[in-house]
DRENVOVO-41399 format. One record per residue: x, y, z of N, C-alpha, C in turn; residue in three letters; chain. Coordinates in steps of 0.2 Angstrom, whole numbers. Example, Ala and Ser with C-alpha at 12.3 -4.5 7.8 and 13.67 -1.06 7.14 Angstrom:
BEGIN
n.px, n.py, n.pz, ca.px, ca.py, ca.pz, c.px, c.py, c.pz, resn, chain
66, -28, 39, 62, -22, 39, 66, -16, 39, ala, A
64, -11, 35, 68, -5, 36, 64, 0, 39, ser, A
END
This chain:
BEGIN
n.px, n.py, n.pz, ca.px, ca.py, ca.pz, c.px, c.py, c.pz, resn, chain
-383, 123, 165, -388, 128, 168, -391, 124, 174, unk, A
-390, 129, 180, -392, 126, 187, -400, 125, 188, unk, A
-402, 119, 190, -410, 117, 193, -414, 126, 196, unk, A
-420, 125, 193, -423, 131, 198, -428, 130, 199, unk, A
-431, 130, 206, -438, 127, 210, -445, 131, 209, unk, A
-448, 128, 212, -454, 134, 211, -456, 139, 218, unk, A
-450, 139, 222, -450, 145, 227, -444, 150, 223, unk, A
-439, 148, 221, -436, 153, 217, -439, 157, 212, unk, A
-444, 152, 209, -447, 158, 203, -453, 161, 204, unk, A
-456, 160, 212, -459, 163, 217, -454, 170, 218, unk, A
-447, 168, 221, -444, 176, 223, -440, 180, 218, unk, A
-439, 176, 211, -438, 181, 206, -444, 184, 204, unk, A
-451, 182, 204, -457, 188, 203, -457, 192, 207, unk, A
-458, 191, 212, -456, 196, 218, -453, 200, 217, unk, A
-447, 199, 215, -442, 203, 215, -443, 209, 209, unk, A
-444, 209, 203, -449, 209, 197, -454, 214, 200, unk, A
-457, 213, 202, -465, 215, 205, -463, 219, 210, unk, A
-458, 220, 214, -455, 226, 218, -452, 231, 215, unk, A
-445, 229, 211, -445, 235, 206, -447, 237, 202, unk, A
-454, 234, 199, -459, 239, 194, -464, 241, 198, unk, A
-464, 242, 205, -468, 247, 210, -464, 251, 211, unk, A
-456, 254, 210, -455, 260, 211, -454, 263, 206, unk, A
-459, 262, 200, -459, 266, 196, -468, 267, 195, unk, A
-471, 259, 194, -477, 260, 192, -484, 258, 198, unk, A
-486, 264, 198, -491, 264, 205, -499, 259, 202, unk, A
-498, 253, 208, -506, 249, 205, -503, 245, 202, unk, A
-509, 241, 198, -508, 239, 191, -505, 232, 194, unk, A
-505, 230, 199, -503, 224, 202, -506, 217, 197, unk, A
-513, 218, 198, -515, 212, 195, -511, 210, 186, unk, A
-511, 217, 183, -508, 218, 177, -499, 215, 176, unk, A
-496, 217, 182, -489, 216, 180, -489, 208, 182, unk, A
-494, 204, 188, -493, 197, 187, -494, 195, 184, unk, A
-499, 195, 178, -503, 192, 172, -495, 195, 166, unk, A
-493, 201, 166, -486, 202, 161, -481, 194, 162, unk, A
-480, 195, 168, -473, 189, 170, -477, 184, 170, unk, A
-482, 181, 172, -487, 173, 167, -483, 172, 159, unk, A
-485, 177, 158, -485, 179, 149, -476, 177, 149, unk, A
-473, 181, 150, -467, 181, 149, -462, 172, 153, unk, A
-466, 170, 157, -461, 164, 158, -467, 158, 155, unk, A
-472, 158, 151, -476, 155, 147, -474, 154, 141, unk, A
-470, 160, 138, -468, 163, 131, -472, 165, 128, unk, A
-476, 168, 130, -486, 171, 126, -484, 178, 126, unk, A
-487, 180, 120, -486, 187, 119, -493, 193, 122, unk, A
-493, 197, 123, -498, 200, 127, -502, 207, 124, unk, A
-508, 208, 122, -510, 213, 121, -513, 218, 127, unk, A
-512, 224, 126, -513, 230, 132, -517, 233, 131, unk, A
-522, 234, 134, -531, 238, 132, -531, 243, 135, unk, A
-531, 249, 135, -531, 256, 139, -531, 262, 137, unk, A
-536, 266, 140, -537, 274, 138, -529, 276, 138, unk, A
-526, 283, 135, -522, 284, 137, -520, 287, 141, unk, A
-513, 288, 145, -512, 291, 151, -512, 287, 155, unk, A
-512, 278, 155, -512, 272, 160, -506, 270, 160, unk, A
-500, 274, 160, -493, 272, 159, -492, 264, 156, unk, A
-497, 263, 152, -495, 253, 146, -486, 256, 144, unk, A
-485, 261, 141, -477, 261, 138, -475, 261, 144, unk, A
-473, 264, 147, -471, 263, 152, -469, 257, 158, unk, A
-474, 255, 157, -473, 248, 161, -469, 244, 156, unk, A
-468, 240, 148, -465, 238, 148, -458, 242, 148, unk, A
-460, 246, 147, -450, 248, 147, -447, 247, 153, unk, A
-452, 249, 158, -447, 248, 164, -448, 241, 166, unk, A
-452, 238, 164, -450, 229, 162, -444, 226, 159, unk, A
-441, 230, 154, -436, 227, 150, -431, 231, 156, unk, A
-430, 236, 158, -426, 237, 162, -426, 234, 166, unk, A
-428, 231, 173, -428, 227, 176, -425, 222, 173, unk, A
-426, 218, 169, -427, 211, 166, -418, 213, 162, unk, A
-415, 218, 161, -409, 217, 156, -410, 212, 151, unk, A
-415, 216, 147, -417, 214, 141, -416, 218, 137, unk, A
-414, 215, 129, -413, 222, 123, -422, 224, 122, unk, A
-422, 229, 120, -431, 233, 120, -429, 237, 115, unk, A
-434, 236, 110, -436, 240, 105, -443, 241, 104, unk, A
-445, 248, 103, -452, 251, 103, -454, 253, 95, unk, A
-459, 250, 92, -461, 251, 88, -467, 256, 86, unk, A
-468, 261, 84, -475, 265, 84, -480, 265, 78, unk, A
-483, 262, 80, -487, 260, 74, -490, 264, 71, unk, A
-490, 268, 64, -493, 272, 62, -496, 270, 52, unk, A
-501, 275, 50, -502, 272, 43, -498, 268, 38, unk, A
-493, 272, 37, -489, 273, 34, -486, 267, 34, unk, A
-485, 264, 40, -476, 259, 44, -479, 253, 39, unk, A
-472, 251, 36, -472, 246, 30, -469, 239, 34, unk, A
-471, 233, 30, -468, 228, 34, -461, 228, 35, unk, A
-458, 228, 31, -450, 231, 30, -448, 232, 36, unk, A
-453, 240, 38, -450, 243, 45, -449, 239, 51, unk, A
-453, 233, 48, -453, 228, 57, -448, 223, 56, unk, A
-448, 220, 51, -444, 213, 50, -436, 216, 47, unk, A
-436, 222, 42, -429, 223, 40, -432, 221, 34, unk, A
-427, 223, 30, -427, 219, 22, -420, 220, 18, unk, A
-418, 217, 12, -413, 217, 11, -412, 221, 4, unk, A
-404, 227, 6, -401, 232, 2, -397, 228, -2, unk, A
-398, 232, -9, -393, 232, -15, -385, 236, -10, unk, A
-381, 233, -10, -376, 237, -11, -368, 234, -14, unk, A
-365, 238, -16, -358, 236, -19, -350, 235, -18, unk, A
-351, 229, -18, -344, 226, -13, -339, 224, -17, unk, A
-334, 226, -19, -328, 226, -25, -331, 223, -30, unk, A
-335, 229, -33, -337, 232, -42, -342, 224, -40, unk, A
-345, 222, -36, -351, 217, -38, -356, 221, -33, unk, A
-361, 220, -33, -367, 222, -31, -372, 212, -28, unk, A
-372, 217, -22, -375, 210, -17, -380, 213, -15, unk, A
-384, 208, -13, -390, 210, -8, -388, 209, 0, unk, A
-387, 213, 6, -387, 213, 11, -392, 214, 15, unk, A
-394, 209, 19, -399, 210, 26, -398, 216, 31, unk, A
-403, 219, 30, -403, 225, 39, -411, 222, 41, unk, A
-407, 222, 48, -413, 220, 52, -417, 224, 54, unk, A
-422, 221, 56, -428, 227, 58, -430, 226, 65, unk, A
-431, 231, 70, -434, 232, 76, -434, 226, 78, unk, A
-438, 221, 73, -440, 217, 78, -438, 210, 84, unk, A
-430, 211, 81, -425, 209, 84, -422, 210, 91, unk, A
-426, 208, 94, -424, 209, 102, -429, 205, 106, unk, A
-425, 205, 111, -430, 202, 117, -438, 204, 119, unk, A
-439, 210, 119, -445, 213, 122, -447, 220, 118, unk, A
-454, 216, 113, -454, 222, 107, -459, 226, 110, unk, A
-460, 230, 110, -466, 235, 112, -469, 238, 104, unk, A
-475, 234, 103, -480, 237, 95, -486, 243, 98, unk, A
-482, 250, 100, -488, 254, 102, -492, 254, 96, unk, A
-499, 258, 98, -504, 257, 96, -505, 255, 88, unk, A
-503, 248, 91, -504, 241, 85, -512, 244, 82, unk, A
-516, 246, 81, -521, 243, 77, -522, 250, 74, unk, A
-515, 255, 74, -518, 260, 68, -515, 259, 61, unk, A
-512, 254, 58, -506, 252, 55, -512, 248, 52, unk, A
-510, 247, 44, -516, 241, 40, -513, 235, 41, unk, A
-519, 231, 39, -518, 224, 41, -514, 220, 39, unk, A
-511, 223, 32, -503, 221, 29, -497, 221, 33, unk, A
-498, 226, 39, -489, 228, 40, -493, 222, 48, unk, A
-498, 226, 51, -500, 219, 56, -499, 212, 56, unk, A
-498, 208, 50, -497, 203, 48, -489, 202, 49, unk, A
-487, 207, 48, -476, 206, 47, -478, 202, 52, unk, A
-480, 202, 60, -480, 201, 67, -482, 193, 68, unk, A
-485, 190, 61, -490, 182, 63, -483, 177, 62, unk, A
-478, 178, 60, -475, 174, 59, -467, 175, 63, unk, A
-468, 180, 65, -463, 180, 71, -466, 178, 79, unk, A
-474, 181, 79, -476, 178, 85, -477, 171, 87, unk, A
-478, 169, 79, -480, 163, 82, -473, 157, 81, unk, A
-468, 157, 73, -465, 154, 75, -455, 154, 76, unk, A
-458, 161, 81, -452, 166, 82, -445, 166, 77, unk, A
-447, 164, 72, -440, 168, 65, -445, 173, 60, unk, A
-441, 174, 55, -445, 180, 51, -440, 178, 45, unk, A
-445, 178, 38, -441, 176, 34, -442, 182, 29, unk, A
-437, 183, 25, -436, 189, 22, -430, 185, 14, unk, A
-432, 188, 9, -427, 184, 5, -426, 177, 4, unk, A
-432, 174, 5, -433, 168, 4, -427, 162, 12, unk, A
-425, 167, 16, -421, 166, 23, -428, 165, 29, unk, A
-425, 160, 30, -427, 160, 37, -421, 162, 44, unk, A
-424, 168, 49, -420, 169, 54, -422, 170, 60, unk, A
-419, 165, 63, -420, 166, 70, -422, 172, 73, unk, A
-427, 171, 79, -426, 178, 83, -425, 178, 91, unk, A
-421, 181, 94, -417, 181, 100, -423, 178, 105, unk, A
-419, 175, 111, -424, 171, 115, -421, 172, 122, unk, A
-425, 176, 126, -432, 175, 126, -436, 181, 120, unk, A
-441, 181, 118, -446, 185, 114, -453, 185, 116, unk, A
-452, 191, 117, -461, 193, 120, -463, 200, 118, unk, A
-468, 198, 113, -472, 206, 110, -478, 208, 116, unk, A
-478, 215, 116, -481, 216, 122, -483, 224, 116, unk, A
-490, 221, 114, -495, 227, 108, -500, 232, 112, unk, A
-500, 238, 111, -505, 240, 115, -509, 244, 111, unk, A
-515, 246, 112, -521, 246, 109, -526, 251, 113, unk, A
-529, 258, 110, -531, 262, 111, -541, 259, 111, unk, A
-545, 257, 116, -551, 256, 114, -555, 261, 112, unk, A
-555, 268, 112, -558, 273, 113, -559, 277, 106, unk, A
-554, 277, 104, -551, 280, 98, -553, 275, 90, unk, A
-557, 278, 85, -559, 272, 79, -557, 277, 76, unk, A
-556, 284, 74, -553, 286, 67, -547, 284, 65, unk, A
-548, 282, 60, -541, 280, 58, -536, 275, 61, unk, A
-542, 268, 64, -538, 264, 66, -541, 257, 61, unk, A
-537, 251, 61, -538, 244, 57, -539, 238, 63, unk, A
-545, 236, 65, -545, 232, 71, -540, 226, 69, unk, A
-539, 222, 74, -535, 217, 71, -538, 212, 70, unk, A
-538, 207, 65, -538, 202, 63, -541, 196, 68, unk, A
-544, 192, 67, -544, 187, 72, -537, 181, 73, unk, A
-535, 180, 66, -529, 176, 67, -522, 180, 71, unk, A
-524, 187, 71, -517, 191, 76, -521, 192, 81, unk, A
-525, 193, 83, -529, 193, 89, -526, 185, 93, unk, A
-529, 179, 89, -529, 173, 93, -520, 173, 96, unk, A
-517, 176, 91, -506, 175, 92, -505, 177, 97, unk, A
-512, 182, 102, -509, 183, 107, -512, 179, 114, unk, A
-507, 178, 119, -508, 174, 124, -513, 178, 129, unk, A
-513, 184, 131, -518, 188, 136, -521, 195, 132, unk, A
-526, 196, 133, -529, 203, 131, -529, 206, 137, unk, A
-526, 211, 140, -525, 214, 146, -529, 219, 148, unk, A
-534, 222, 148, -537, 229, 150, -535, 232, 155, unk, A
-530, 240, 156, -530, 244, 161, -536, 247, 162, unk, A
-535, 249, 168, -543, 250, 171, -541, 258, 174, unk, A
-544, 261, 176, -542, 269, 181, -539, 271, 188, unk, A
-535, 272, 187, -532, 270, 199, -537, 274, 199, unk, A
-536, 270, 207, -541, 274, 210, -539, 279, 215, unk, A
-542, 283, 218, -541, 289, 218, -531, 291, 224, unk, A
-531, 286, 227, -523, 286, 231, -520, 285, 226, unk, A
-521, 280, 223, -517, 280, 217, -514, 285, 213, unk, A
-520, 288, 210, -518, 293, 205, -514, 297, 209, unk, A
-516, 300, 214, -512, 305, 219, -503, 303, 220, unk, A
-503, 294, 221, -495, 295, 223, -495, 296, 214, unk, A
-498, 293, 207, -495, 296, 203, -491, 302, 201, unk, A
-496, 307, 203, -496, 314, 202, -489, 317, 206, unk, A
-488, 315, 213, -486, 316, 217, -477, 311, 214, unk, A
-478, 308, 213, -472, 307, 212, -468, 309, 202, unk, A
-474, 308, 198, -471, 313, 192, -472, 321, 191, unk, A
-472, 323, 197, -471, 332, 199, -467, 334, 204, unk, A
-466, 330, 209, -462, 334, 213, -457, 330, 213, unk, A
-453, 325, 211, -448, 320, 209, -449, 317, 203, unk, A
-440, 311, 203, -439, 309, 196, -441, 303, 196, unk, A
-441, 299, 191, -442, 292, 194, -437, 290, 194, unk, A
-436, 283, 199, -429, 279, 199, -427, 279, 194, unk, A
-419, 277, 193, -416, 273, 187, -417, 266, 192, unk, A
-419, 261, 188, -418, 253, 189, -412, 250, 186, unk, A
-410, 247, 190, -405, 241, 189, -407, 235, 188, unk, A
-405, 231, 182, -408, 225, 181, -406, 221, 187, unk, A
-410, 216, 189, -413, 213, 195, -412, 205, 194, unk, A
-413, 202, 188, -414, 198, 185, -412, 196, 181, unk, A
-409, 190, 180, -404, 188, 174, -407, 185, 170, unk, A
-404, 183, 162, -405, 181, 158, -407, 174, 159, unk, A
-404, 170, 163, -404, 161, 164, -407, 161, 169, unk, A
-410, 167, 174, -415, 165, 175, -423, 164, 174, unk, A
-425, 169, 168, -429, 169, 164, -432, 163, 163, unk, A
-423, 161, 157, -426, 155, 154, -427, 149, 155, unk, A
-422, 148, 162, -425, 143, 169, -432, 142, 170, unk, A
-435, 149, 172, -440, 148, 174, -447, 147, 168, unk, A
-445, 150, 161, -450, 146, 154, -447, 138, 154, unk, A
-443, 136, 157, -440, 129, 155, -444, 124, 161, unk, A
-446, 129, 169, -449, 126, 170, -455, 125, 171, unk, A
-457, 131, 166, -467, 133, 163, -468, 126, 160, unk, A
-464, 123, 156, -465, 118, 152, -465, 111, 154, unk, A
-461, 111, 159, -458, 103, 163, -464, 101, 169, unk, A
-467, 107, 172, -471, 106, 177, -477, 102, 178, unk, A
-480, 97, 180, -484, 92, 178, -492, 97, 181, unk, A
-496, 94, 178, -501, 96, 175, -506, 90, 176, unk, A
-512, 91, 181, -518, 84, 180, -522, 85, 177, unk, A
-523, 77, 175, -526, 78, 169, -536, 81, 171, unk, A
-536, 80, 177, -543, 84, 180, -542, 93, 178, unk, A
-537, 95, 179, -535, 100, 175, -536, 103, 170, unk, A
-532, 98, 164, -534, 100, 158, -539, 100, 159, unk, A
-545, 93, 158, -552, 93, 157, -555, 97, 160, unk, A
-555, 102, 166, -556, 109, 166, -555, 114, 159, unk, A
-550, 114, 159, -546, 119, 153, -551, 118, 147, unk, A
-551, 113, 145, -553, 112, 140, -562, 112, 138, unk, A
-565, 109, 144, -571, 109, 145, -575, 118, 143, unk, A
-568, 121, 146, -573, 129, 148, -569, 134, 141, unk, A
-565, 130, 139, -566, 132, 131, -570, 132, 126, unk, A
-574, 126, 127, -578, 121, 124, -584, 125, 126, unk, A
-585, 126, 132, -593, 130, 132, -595, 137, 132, unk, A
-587, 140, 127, -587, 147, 125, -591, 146, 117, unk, A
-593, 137, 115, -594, 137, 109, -602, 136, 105, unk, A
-606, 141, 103, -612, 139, 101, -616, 134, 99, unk, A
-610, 131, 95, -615, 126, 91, -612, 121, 93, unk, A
-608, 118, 99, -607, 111, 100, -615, 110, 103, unk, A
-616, 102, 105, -620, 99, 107, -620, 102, 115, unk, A
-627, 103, 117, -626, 104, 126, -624, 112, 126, unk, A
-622, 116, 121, -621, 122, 122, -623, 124, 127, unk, A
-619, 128, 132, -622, 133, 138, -628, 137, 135, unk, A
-634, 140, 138, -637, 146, 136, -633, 152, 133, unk, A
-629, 155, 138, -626, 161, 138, -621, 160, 131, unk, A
-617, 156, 128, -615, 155, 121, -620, 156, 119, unk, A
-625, 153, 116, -632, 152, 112, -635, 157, 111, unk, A
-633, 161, 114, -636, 167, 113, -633, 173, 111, unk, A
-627, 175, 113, -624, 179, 113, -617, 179, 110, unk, A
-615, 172, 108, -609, 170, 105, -610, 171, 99, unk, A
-606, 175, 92, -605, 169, 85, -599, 166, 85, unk, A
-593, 164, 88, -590, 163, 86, -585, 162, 94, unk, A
-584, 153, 95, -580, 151, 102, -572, 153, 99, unk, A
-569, 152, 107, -562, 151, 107, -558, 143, 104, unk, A
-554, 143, 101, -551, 138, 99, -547, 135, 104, unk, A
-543, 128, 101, -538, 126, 103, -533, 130, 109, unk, A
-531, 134, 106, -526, 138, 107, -528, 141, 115, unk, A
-532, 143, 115, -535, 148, 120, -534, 140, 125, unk, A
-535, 134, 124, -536, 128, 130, -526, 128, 131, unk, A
-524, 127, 127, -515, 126, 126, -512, 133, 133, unk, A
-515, 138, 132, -514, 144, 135, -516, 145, 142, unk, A
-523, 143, 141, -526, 140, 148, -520, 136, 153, unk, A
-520, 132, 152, -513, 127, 154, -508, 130, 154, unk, A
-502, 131, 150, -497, 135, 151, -499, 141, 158, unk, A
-503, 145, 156, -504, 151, 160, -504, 149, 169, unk, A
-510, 143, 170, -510, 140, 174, -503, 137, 181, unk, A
-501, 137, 174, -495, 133, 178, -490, 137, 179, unk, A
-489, 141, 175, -486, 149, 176, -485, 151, 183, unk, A
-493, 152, 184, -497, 156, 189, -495, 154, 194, unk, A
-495, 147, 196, -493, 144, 201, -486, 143, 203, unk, A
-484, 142, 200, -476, 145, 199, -473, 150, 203, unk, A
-478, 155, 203, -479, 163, 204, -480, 162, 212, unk, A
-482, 157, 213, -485, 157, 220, -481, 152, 224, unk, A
-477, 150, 219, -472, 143, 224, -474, 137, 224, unk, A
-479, 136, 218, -483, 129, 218, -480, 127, 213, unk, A
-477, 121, 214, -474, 117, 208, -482, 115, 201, unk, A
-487, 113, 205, -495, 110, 201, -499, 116, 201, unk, A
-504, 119, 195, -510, 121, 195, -516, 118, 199, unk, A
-521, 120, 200, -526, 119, 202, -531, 125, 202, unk, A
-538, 123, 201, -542, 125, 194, -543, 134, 198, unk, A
-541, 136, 204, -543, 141, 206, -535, 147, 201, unk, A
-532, 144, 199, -526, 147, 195, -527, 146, 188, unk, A
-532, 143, 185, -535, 141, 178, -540, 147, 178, unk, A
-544, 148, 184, -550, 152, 183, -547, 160, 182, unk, A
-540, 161, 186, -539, 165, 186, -535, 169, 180, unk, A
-534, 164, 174, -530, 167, 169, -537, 166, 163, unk, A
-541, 164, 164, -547, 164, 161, -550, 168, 156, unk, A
-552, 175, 162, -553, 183, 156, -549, 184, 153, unk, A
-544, 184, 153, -537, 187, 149, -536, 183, 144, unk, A
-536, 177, 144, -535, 172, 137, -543, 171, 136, unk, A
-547, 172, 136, -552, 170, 134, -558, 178, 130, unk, A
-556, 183, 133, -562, 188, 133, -559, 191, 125, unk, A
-553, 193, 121, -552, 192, 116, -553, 188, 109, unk, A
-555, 181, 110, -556, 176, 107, -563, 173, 108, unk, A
-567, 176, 110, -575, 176, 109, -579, 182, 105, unk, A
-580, 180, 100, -582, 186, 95, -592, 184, 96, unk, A
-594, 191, 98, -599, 193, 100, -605, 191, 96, unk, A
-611, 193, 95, -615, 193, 90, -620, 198, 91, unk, A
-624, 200, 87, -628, 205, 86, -633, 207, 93, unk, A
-634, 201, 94, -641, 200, 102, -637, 202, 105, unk, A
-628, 201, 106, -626, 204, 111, -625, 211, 113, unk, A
-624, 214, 105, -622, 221, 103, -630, 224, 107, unk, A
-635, 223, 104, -640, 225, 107, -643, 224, 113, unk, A
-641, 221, 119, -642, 220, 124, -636, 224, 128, unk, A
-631, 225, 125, -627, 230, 131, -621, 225, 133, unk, A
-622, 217, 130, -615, 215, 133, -610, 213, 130, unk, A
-604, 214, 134, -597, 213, 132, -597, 204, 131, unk, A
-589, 205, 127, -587, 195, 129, -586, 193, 138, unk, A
-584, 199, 139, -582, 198, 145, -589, 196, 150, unk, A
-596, 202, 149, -601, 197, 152, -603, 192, 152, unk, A
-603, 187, 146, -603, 180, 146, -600, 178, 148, unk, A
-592, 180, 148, -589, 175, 148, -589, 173, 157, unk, A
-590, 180, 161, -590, 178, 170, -599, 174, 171, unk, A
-604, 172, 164, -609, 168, 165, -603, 161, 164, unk, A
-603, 160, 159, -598, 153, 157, -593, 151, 162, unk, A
-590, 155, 165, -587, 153, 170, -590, 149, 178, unk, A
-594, 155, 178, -598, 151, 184, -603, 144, 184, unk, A
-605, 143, 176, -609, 137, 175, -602, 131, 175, unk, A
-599, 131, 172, -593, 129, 171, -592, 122, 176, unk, A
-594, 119, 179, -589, 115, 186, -585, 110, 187, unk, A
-579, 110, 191, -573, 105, 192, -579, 99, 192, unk, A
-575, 94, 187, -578, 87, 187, -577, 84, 196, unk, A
-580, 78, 198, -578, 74, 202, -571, 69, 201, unk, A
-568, 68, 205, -563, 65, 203, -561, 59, 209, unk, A
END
């Protein structure tokens, strides 16, 4: 496998990020933060009313990308079975064997639409594939194809008949994403292009070995350690009851982001910069992927619920208290 730099994997996003413009209008800041996730190996949760075209983007992700894609639609009923596979009785000269059929989730780029209507049993199928990409069924353990990136999307609006998720499937994921509303041009080239025309067919743009070049170089790329201790500092003062607590946790927090959320930090960071043709992060690429790994994994408290603020209002106070050491 041939060397890839960090202007390459600047002109492969690019490249990415132009062919999902002639399908998905906006949502810039969104499909940077998808390809983070995806040369990070992080999986990514999608927060949106609906009609914000979330299926849609990834599909025409995996299209671009010449990925296998399979969509899953989460509903009551869907059994774990449905997502991992499970294994049939069948009979093969006058013996009767157990045979594996795999399940959806066997592909490159899985789509879990609306993940939290589904009980938190079949939710769970997902913690052991996200996190140590195989799925064991039958006392087997089996690999799952690589690259792998669950990309879950999530209705906020909507509480009948949904199962929030878990905090341990919550944490599995690398980014919480929130689509927001185009703004008014926006919607208009929407409209204007799903009524009076078709949308393109895309042609993959982007190979396989470059992908995973470019997760091979998410992981090789050096990292200061002024860095980390940013990362890890502003994880730590998402957390109540250490010593020196910020105000804004003390009050408003029960519950900080863990380790994980700092691991991700990093990764993300160096992603990001990657993106931009920087071989190194630097902390304005830390801050940047901050909300997204971080507004998920702060669980709120009662004084918050009452005063009217989200994780995300803290979390832009903690951010600001926050500051790069001297070095």
């Amino acid at each position: 496998m041939s060397e890839i730099s960090p202007e390459r994997v600047k002109e492969v996003g690019g490249r990415i990020a132009r062919d999902l413009s002639r399908v998905i209008v906006g949502q810039d800041q969104i499909i940077r933060l998808l390809l983070v996730s995806l040369f990070s190996r992080g999986h990514c949760l999608l927060v949106g009313v609906p009609g914000l075209a979330k299926t849609l983007l990834v599909k025409t992700l995996a299209e671009v990308l010449h990925l296998s894609f399979k969509r899953i639609q989460f509903t009551p009923d869907l059994m774990p079975a449905d997502i991992i596979g499970s294994e049939l009785l069948q009979e093969r000269e006058r013996r009767l064997e157990f045979e594996y059929q795999a399940g959806p989730i066997f592909t490159n780029l899985l789509l879990a639409d609306e993940i939290n209507r589904t009980p938190p049993k079949t939710q769970s199928a997902l913690l052991e594939a996200m996190q140590e990409r195989r799925v064991t069924v039958g006392g087997k353990s089996r690999p799952l194809p690589d690259p792998f990136l669950v990309v879950a999307t999530q209705n906020p609006i909507e509480q009948e008949g949904t199962y929030p998720l878990p905090e341990a499937q919550l944490d599995r994921f690398m980014f919480s994403l929130y689509l927001d509303y185009p703004r008014k041009d926006e919607e208009m080239e929407v409209v204007r292009r799903t009524t009076l025309m078709e949308l393109p067919t895309l042609e993959p743009s982007v190979t396989l070995e470059e992908i995973l070049q470019a997760q091979q170089l998410v992981l090789a790329a050096p990292v200061s350690d002024h860095i980390i201790d940013y990362a890890v500092e502003l994880v730590a003062a998402t957390r109540p009851n250490r010593v020196g607590a910020l105000q804004p946790a003390r009050d408003y927090i029960e519950w900080g982001a863990g380790p994980r959320a700092s691991q991700y930090l990093v990764l993300g960071a160096k992603a990001l910069a990657l993106l931009k043709g920087k071989l190194t992060p630097e902390i304005e690429e830390v801050r940047e992927v901050a909300f997204p790994v971080l507004q998920h994994r702060v669980i709120t408290n009662y004084r918050a619920t009452g005063a009217g603020k989200k994780s995300r209002d803290i979390l832009e106070s903690i951010i600001k208290a926050v500051k790069e050491k001297e070095y």
